[in-house]
Each structure stands twice: as structure tokens, then as C-alpha cells.
C-alpha positions as CSV (number, residue, x, y, z in Angstrom):
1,X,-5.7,25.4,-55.9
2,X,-4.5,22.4,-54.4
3,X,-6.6,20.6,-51.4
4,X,-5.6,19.8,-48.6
5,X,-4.1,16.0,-49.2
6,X,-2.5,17.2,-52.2
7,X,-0.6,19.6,-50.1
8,X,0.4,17.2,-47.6
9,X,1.8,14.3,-50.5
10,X,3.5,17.4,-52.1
11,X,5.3,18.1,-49.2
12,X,5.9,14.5,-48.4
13,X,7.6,14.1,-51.7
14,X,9.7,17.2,-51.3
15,X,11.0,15.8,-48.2
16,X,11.9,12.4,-50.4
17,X,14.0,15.0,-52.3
18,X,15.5,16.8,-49.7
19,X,16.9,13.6,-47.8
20,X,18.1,12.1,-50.9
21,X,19.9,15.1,-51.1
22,X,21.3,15.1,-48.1
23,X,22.8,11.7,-48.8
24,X,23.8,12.6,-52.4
25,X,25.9,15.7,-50.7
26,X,27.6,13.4,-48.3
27,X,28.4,10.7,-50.7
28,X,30.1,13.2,-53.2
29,X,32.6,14.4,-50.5
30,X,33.5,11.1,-49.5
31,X,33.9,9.8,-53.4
32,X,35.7,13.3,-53.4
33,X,37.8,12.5,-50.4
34,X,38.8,9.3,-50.9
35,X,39.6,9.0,-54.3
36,X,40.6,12.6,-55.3
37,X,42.9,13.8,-52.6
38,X,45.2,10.9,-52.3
39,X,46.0,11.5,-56.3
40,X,46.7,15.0,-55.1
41,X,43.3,16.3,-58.1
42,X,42.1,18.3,-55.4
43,X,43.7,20.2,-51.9
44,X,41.7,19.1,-49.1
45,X,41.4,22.8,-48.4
46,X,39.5,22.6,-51.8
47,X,36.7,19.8,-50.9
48,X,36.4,21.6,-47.5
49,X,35.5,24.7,-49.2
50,X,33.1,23.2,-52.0
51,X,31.3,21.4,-48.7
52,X,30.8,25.0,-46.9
53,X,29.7,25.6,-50.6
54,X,27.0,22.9,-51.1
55,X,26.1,23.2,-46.9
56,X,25.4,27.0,-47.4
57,X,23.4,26.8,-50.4
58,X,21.6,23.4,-49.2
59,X,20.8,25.3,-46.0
60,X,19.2,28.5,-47.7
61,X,17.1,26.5,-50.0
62,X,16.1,24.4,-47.3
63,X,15.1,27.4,-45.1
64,X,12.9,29.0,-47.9
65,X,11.2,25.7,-48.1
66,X,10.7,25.2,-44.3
67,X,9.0,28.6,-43.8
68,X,7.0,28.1,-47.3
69,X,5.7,24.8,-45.9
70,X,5.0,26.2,-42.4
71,X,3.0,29.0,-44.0
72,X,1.2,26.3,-46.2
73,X,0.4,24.0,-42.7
74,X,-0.8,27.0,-40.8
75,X,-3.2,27.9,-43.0
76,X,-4.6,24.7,-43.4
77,X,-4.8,25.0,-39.8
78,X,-6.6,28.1,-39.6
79,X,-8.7,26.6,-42.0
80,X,-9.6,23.6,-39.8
81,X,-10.2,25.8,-36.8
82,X,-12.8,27.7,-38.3
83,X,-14.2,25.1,-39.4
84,X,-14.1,23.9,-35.7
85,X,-15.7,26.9,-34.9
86,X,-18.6,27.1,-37.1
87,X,-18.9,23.3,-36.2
88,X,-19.4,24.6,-32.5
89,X,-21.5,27.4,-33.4
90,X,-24.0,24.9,-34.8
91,X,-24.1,22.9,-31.7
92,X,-24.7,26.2,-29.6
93,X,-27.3,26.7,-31.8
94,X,-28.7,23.0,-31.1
95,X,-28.5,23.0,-27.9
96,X,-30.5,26.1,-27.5
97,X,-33.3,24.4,-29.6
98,X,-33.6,21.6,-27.9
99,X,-33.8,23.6,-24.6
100,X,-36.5,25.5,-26.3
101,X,-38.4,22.2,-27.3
102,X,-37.4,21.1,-23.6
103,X,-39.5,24.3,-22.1
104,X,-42.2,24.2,-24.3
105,X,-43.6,21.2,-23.5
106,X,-43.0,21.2,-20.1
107,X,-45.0,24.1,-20.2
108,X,-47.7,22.1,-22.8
109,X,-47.7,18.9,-19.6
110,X,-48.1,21.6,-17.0
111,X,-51.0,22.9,-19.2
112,X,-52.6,19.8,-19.9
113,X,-52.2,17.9,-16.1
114,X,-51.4,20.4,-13.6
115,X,-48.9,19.1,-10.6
116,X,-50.7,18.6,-7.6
């Protein structure tokens, strides 16, 4: 299981892979564009439909991964807020001993030298 920094690097580095395929799309259509439709290889109907193509399936992919990584960051978050909570919990828990102590030895000084 991975920790928590592990996560957030491996997500990092996805979105290094994502962007460089973003630019890798757009560079192949304009390579595509320029060199292959003025020799009349390809229609320009043709690189319009392999750009829906590669949009569509770049989009899907991307939307997978998007709601895999949200899962991922909301239950680190979760996580963390318990972990807020039990840290709060604790201080409750504090505070009431110290009140305790507090009340206790006022009652031990009231004991010992009454007020006047």
C-alpha cells in the first residue's frame, strides 16, 4: 500500500505524462497537416476525423484517471480528518484534566488557608 507521498509523486508523474501527451497529440496533427495534406497523402476530412479520434479516447482515459485520483485524494483526506479528530479528542481530554488538577487544588489551598 502506498503512503501518502508516494501517492502524491505518483500522481505528479502521471500528470508529466498526460501533458506530454497533450503536446505529442497536437504536434502529430500539425506534422500531419502541414506536411501530409498539401502532397494530397491524407484528405483533411481524414486528419479531422483521426483528431476527434485521438480527442475522444484522450478524453475517456483522462476522465477514468481524474475520478481514480479524486477517489485516491479524498481518502487521504478522510484519513487526515480523523486524524484531526482523534487529535481533538485528545485535547478535550487534556483540557478536562487540567481543569480537574485546576479544582483540586484550589480545593487543597482552600483546605490548607481558608479565605478570610
Amino acid at each position: 500500500m502506498l503512503n501518502y507521498r508516494d501517492k502524491v509523486v505518483t500522481i505528479t508523474e502521471q500528470l508529466r505524462f498526460w501533458k506530454w501527451v497533450a503536446k505529442l497529440i497536437v504536434i502529430t496533427l500539425a506534422i500531419l497537416v502541414i506536411a501530409l495534406v498539401p502532397l494530397e497523402l491524407l484528405l483533411f476530412n481524414q486528419i479531422v476525423f483521426i483528431g476527434l479520434l485521438l480527442f475522444a479516447v484522450t478524453s475517456v482515459v483522462w476522465w477514468i484517471w481524474a475520478v481514480i485520483n479524486i477517489k485516491i485524494l479524498l481518502d487521504a483526506l478522510l484519513q487526515a480528518a480523523s486524524g484531526i479528530d482523534a487529535v481533538n479528542n485528545e485535547f478535550v481530554i487534556i483540557k478536562l484534566e487540567i481543569n480537574k488538577i485546576k479544582l483540586d487544588h484550589t480545593a487543597i489551598e482552600d483546605t490548607i488557608a481558608p479565605k478570610e
